[in-house]
N, C-alpha and C positions, 0 to 999 in steps of 0.2 A: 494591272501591273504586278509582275511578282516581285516579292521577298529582297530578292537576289538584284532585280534591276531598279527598284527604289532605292538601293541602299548605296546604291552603285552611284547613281544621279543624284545621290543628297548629297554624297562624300566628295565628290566631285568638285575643282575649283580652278581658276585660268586667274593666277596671276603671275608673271610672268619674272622674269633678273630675279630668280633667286629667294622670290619670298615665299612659300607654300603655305597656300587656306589648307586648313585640317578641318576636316566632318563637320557640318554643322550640327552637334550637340549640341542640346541645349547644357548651360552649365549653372547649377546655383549658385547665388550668392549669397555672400556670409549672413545676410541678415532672413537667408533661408528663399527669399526670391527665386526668378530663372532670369538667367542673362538673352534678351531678344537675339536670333541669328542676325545678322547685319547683312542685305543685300548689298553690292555694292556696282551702277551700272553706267558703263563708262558712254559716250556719246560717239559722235560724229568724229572724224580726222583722230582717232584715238581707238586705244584698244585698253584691254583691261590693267597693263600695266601700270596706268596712269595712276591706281588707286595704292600702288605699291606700299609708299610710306606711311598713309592712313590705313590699311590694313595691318600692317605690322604693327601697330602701335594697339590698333584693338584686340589683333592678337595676345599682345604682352598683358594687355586689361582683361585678360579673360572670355572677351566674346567670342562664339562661333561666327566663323565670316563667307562667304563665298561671293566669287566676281565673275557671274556669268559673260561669254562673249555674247555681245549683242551684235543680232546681224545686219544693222541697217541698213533692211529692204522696205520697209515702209513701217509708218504706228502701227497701223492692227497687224502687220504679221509680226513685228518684232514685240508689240504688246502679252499678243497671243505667246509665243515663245515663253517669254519671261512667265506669264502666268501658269506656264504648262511646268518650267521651272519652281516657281514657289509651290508649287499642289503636292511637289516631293518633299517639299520643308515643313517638319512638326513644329510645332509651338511657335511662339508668338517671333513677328518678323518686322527690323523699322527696313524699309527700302531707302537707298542714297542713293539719289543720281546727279549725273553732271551735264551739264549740255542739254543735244537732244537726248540725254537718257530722261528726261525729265518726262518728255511727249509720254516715254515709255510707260513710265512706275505710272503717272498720271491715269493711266487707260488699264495696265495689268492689274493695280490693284482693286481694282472695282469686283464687287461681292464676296473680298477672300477675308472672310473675318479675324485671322492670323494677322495681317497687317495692322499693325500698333499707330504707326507714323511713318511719314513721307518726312523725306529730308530731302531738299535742291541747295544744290552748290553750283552756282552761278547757272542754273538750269530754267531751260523751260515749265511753266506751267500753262499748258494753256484751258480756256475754258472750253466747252462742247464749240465745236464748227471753227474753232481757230487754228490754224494752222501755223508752223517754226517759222518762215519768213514772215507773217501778217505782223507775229511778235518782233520779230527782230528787225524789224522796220519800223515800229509803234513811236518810236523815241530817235533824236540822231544818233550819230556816234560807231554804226557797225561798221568795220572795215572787210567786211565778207562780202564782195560783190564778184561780175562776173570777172571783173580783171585780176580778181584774187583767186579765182580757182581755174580747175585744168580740167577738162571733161573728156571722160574715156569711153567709148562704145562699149554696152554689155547683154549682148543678144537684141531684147527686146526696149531696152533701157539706156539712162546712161548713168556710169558713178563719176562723183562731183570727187577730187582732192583739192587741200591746198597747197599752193604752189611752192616748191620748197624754198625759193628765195624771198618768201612775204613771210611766210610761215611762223618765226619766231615771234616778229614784228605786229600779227593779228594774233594768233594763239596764245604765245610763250612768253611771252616779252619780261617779264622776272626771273627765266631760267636760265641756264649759264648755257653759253653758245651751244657749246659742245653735246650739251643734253639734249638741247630744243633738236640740232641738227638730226641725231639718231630718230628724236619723236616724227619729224618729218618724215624720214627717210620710210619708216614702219607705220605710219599712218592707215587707218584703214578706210576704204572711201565709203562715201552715201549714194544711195540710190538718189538722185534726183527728185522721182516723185515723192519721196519720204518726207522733204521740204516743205513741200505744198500739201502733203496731207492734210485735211482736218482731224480734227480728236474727236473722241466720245465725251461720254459722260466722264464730268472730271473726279476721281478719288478723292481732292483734298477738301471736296463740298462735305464728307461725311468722317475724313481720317483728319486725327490731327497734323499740321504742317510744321515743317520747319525751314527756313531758308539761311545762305548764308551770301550774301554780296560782294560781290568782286569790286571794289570800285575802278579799277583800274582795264575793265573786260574791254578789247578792241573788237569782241564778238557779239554780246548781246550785251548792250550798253547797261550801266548801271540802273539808270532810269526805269529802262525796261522789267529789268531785277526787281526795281524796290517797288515795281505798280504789280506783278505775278503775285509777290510775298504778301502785298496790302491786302490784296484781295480773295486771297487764299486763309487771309489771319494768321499768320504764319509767324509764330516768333524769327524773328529775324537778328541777325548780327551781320558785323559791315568789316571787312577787312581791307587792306593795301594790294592788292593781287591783278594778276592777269585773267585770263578764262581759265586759266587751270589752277585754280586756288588749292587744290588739293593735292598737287606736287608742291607747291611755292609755300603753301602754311596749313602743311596740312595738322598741324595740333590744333588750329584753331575748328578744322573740319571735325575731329576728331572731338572736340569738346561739344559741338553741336548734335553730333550722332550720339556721344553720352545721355545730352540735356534729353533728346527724341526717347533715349531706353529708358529713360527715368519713367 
């Protein structure tokens, strides 16, 4: 890869309404340190903008940040992707994910020694051979079923939305109508098979973990949450939130992705 086109793909950033990732430099800190870049990777029914407000905030704190779009066609290629993603980022890197971005970081980050810490905000972790539905069925409480999404024909495939009249109700349900309704509207959908994928080898068996719980998630119950984090070792912290914690409070994400750069 030349000069010209790594520098190109590191500076690179998709977050969207207004907030702009600048380069991920790395940048010291006063006590002479380097500040980790912050992955930041959005999941399912979502796009990168979701991470708006927690990315501004770490902006203002000094970190380099970038919000790759992830292309939810299945773990290993969207894995693949992000890993192809972080191999343009120097120095050390915490990965955040939300949702299925979880499946994601879980599987890219395996053998890139840059990775510091995994951070899940109300996110998948699964272990080798599990797959984002076996979790999200493990506990009651999901209100993601077939009557909750809407399936669209895609060549060889199908992608899964949710439907924009549940939508708030399972995803948002803390956000204010009017917000939730645009998230809907701009949702981006999942491959189907990306669901039932199993994972690899999981990252957080060798990186340190962090999680943050939703307790209020109508997507991936909290239960579910606090048995990924047990098992993963993962300090963890418990907030009042929906499945998008990191629209609805996101300082408190934000204090977590600190605790990981420590």
């Amino acid at each position: 890869m030349t000069t010209s086109r790594r520098s190109l793909l590191a500076g690179s950033a998709v977050v969207a309404a207004g907030v702009v990732v600048g380069a991920p430099v790395a940048q010291a800190r006063p006590e002479g340190g380097v500040k980790p870049t912050v992955v930041l990777v959005h999941g399912a029914f979502a796009d990168a903008s979701g991470w708006n407000a927690v990315a501004a905030r770490l902006l203002r704190a000094g970190y380099p940040v970038i919000a790759p779009a992830n292309p939810l066609r299945g773990v290993a290629a969207d894995a693949g992707y992000l890993a192809n993603v972080l191999a343009t980022l120097g120095g050390p890197l915490v990965l955040v994910a939300h949702s299925y971005g979880g499946n994601v970081i879980t599987n890219a980050a395996v053998g890139n020694a840059n990775v510091k810490a995994l951070v899940y905000v109300a996110a998948f972790a699964p272990d080798q051979g599990e797959s984002l539905q076996g979790l999200q069925t493990k506990y009651p409480g999901s209100k993601v079923d077939e009557t909750a999404l809407e399936f669209r024909p895609n060549g060889q495939s199908v992608d899964a939305y949710l439907r924009k009249e549940v939508f708030r109700e399972v995803f948002a349900g803390d956000v204010p109508r009017a917000a939730a309704a645009l998230m809907a509207v701009g949702q981006r959908s999942v491959d189907v098979r990306a669901l039932g994928e199993p994972s690899g080898v999981p990252a957080w068996k060798t990186i340190p973990s962090f999680y943050l719980v939703a307790r209020d998630d109508n997507v991936f119950p909290a239960a579910a949450q606090r048995f990924v984090a047990r098992r993963a070792g993962a300090h963890t912290v418990e907030v009042a939130a929906s499945h998008v914690a990191m629209i609805s409070q996101p300082s408190a994400v934000v204090g977590l992705v600190e605790r990981a750069a420590r």
